[in-house]
C-alpha positions, 0 to 999 in steps of 0.5 A, spaced: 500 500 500 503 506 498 502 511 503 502 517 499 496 516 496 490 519 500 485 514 504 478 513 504 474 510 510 468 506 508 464 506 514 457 501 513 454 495 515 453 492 509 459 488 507 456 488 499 456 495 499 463 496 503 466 491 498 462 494 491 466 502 495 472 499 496 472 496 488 470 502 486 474 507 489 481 502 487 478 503 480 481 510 481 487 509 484 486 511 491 487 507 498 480 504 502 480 502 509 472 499 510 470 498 517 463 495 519 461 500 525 462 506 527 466 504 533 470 500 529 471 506 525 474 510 532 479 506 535 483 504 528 489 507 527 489 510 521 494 512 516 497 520 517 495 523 510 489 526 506 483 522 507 476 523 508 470 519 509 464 515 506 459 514 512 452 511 512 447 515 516 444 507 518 449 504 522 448 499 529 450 502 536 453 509 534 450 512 527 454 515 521 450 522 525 453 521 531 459 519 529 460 525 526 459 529 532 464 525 536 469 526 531 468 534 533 468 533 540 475 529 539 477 535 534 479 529 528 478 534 522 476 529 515 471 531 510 465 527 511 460 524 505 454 520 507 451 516 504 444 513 506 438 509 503 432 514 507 435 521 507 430 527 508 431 535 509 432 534 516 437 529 517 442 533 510 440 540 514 444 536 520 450 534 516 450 539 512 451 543 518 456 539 521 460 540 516 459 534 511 461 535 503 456 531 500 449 528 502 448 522 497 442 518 497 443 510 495 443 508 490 447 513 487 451 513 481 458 511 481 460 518 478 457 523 483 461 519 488 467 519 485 465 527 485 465 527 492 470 524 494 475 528 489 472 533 492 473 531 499 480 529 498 481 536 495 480 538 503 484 533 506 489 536 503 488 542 505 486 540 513 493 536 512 497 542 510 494 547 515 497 542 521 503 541 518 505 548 518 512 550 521 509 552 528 515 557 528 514 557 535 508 562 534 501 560 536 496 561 530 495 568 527 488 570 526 491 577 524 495 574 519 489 570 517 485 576 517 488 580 512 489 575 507 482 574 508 479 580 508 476 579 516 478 586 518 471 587 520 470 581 525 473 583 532 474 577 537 479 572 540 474 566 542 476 559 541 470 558 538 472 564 533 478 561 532 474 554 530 472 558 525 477 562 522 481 555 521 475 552 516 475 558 512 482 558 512 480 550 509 475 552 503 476 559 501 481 558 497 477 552 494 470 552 489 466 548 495 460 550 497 460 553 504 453 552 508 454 558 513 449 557 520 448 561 525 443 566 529 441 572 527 447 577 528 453 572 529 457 575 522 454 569 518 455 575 512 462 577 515 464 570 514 460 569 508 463 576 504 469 575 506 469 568 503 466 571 496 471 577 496 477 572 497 475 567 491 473 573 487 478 578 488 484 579 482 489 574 483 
C-alpha cells in the first residue's frame, strides 16, 4: 500500500456495499480502509495523510450522525460524505451543518461519488497542510489570517472564533460550497463576504 496516496474510510454495515466502495474507489487509484461500525471506525489507527470519509447515516450502536459529532468533540478534522438509503431535509440540514461535503442518497451513481470524494480529498489536503505548518514557535495568527482574508471587520479572540477562522482558512481558497449557520447577528455575512471577496478578488 503506498502511503502517499490519500485514504478513504468506508464506514457501513453492509459488507456488499463496503466491498462494491472499496472496488470502486481502487478503480481510481486511491487507498480504502472499510470498517463495519462506527466504533470500529474510532479506535483504528489510521494512516497520517489526506483522507476523508464515506459514512452511512444507518449504522448499529453509534450512527454515521453521531459519529460525526464525536469526531468534533475529539477535534479529528476529515471531510465527511454520507451516504444513506432514507435521507430527508432534516437529517442533510444536520450534516450539512456539521460540516459534511456531500449528502448522497443510495443508490447513487458511481460518478457523483467519485465527485465527492475528489472533492473531499481536495480538503484533506488542505486540513493536512494547515497542521503541518512550521509552528515557528508562534501560536496561530488570526491577524495574519485576517488580512489575507479580508476579516478586518470581525473583532474577537474566542476559541470558538478561532474554530472558525481555521475552516475558512480550509475552503476559501477552494470552489466548495460553504453552508454558513448561525443566529441572527453572529457575522454569518462577515464570514460569508469575506469568503466571496477572497475567491473573487484579482489574483
Amino acid at each position: 500500500m503506498n502511503e502517499g496516496i490519500p485514504f478513504v474510510f468506508v464506514v457501513d454495515d453492509d459488507s456488499s456495499i463496503r466491498e462494491s466502495l472499496r472496488s470502486l474507489i481502487r478503480s481510481v487509484g486511491l487507498n480504502v480502509q472499510t470498517f463495519a461500525s462506527a466504533q470500529e471506525f474510532l479506535t483504528s489507527q489510521r494512516p497520517e495523510a489526506p483522507s476523508c470519509l464515506v459514512l452511512d447515516v444507518k449504522l448499529p450502536g453509534l450512527s454515521g450522525l453521531d459519529l460525526q459529532q464525536e469526531l468534533v468533540k475529539i477535534d479529528v478534522q476529515i471531510p465527511i460524505i454520507f451516504i444513506t438509503g432514507h435521507g430527508d431535509i432534516p437529517m442533510t440540514v444536520r450534516a450539512m451543518k456539521a460540516g459534511a461535503i456531500e449528502f448522497l442518497t443510495k443508490p447513487f451513481r458511481d460518478e457523483d461519488l467519485l465527485n465527492a470524494v475528489d472533492q473531499a480529498i481536495n480538503r484533506g489536503r488542505q486540513i493536512e497542510l494547515l497542521k503541518n505548518k512550521p509552528a515557528e514557535g508562534q501560536p496561530y495568527s488570526e491577524d495574519k489570517l485576517r488580512s489575507e482574508i479580508s476579516f478586518s471587520e470581525i473583532v474577537g479572540q474566542s476559541a470558538a472564533l478561532r474554530r472558525v477562522l481555521k475552516e475558512v482558512e480550509i475552503v476559501a481558497p477552494t470552489d466548495s460550497t460553504v453552508l454558513i449557520y448561525g443566529e441572527t447577528g453572529t457575522g454569518k455575512e462577515l464570514i460569508a463576504r469575506a469568503i466571496h471577496n477572497h475567491r473573487t478578488r484579482d489574483p
